[in-house]
N, C-alpha and C positions, 0 to 999 in steps of 0.2 A: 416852425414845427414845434408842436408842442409833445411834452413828455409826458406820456398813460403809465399808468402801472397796472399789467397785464397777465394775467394768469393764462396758460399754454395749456392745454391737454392733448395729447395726441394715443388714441387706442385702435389706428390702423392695424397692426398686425398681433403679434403675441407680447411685443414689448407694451407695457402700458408707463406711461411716460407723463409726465407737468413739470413748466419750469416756472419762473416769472421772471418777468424782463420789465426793463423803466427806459422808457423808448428804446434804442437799439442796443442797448445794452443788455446784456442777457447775467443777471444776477444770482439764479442758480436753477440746478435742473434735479430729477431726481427719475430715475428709471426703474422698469421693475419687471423681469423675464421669467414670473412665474407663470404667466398666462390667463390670470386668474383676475380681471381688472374689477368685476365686481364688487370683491373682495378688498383691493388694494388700496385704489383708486384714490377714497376720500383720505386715508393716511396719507397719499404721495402726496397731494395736495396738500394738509396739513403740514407735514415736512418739508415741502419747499418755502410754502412761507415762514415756517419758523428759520432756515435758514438764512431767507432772504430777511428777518427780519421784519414779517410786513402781517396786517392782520387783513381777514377780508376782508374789514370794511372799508379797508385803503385799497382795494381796489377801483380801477375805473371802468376794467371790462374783461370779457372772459373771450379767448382765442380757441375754436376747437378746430381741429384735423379733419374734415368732412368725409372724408373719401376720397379715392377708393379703398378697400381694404375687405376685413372682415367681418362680416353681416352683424355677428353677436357685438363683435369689441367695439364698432364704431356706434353701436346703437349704445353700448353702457357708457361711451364716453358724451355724446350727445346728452341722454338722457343728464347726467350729473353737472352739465356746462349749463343748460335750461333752466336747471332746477332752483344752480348760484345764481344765475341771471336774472330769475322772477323774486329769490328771497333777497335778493343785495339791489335790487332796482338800474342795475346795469346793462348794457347792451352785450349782445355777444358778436363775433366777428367768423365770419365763416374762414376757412383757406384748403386750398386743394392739399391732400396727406402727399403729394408729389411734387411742392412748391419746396418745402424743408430743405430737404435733401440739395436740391437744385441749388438755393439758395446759401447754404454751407459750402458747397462745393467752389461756387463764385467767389465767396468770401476767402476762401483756401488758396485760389488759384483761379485767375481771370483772363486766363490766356488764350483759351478756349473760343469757338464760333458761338459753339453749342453747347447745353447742355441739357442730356437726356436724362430724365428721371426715370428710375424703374422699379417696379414693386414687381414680388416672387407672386404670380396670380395660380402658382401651381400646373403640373405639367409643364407644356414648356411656351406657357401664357404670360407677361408681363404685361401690366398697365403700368401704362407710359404718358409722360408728356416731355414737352420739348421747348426750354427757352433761352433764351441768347443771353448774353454778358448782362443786359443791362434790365434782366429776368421779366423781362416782355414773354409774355405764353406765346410760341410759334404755331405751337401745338396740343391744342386742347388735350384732358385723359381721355385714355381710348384704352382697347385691348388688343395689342398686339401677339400672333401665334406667328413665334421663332422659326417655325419651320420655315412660312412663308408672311414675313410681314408687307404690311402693304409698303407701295412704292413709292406715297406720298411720306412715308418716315422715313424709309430707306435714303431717300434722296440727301438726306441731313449727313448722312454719313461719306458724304465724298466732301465734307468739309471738316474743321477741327474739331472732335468730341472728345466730351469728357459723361461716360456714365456712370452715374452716382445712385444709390439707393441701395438696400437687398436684394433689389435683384438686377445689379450688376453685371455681376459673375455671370450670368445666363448668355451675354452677349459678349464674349471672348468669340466664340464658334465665326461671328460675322465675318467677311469679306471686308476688313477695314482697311481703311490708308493707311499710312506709317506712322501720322501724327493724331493720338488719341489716348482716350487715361481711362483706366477703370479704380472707380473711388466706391468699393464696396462696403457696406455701412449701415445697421440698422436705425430702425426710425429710433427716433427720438426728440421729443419735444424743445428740445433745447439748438434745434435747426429754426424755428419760425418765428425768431424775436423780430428780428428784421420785416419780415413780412409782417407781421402782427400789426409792428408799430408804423408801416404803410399804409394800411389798412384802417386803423385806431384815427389818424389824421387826415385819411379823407373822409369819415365817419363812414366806411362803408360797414356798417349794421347790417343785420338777417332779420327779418319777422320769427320770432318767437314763436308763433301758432303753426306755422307754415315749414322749418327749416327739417329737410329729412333727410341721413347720410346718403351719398353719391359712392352708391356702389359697384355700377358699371355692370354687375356681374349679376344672376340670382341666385341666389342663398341657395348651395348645399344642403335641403334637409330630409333628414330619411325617418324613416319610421320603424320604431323597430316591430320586430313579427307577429308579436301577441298582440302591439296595439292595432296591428296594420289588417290581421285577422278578425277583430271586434268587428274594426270600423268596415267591412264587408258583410258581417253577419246582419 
């Protein structure tokens, strides 16, 4: 197995988050809960490698968070991993925004059948995926509604779980066994060294031209009155 030196971005939710890692070792992270990643973005980046010690051009490849998440945040963080990856001639590396989480929690504690990743999809919607100790995907992302999730996830839960993610907390309410953990936790980039550097060594690459965040959901957007009364006139 060979050692990449890897740049993380992750701008699934309102955390906007980069670490870099030199294969699975995760050498630093840097987070930023203003909500504002446009804004932040190319500093965190900056600051992580100055504290890793590392300049871009020692880069081997760039790790971004795909989705799911939020429409805007996952599009500036794409947008700015594309950008490194055409001006430094490096590959990028796709990974699901609900692989981290999963992946940290294994690392925490591997006791587990299961482990559910969950993001806050708002309401009382969570996308989820599902993978076992040894971070095999059982179960693709999906959007599950808490009131009534399907039964092909439900089924996961009459075995040992551990759910990890923001949106956690959401699933206390379930009908659970007696043996399960809730590891509530926002995203943060400094979850996907591991998977990054899995990824990095089987070279599994993205096309560049083609790679678009996985959002599961469609974008929220409203218009406001004055513009939405024009576009009628």
């Amino acid at each position: 197995m060979k050692d990449g030196t890897i740049l993380i971005i992750e701008t699934s939710t309102t955390v906007c988050s980069t670490a870099i890692c030199r294969g699975d070792s995760l050498l630093t992270y840097t987070d930023d809960q203003s909500g504002d990643h446009v804004r932040v973005i190319y500093g965190l980046i900056q600051d992580s490698l100055n504290s890793a010690s590392k300049r871009l051009s020692e880069l081997d490849c760039i790790a971004i968070a795909i989705g799911p998440g939020s429409y805007t945040a996952l599009r500036a963080g794409l947008g700015m991993a594309k950008g490194l990856c055409v001006s430094l001639g490096i590959p990028l590396i796709s990974l699901s925004s609900l692989s981290g989480p999963a992946s940290d929690a294994i690392q925490n504690d591997d006791a587990f059948d299961y482990y559910i990743s969950c993001m806050d999809a708002r309401r009382n919607d969570i996308y989820t995926s599902v993978y076992d100790r040894d971070m095999n995907c059982v179960k693709p992302p999906c959007i599950i509604n808490l009131d009534a999730p399907e039964l092909d996830w439900l089924k996961f839960l009459d075995h040992k779980v551990c759910f990890t993610g923001n949106g956690a907390n959401k699933c206390k309410h379930l009908n659970l066994n007696s043996i399960y953990k809730i590891d509530q936790k926002l995203q943060s980039a400094r979850y996907y060294n591991i998977c990054a550097n899995t990824a990095y060594n089987k070279a599994d690459f993205v096309d560049l031209s083609s790679i678009v965040p996985e959002y599961l959901k469609e974008p929220n957007i409203t218009i406001a009155k004055d513009k939405l009364a024009n576009t009628l006139n």
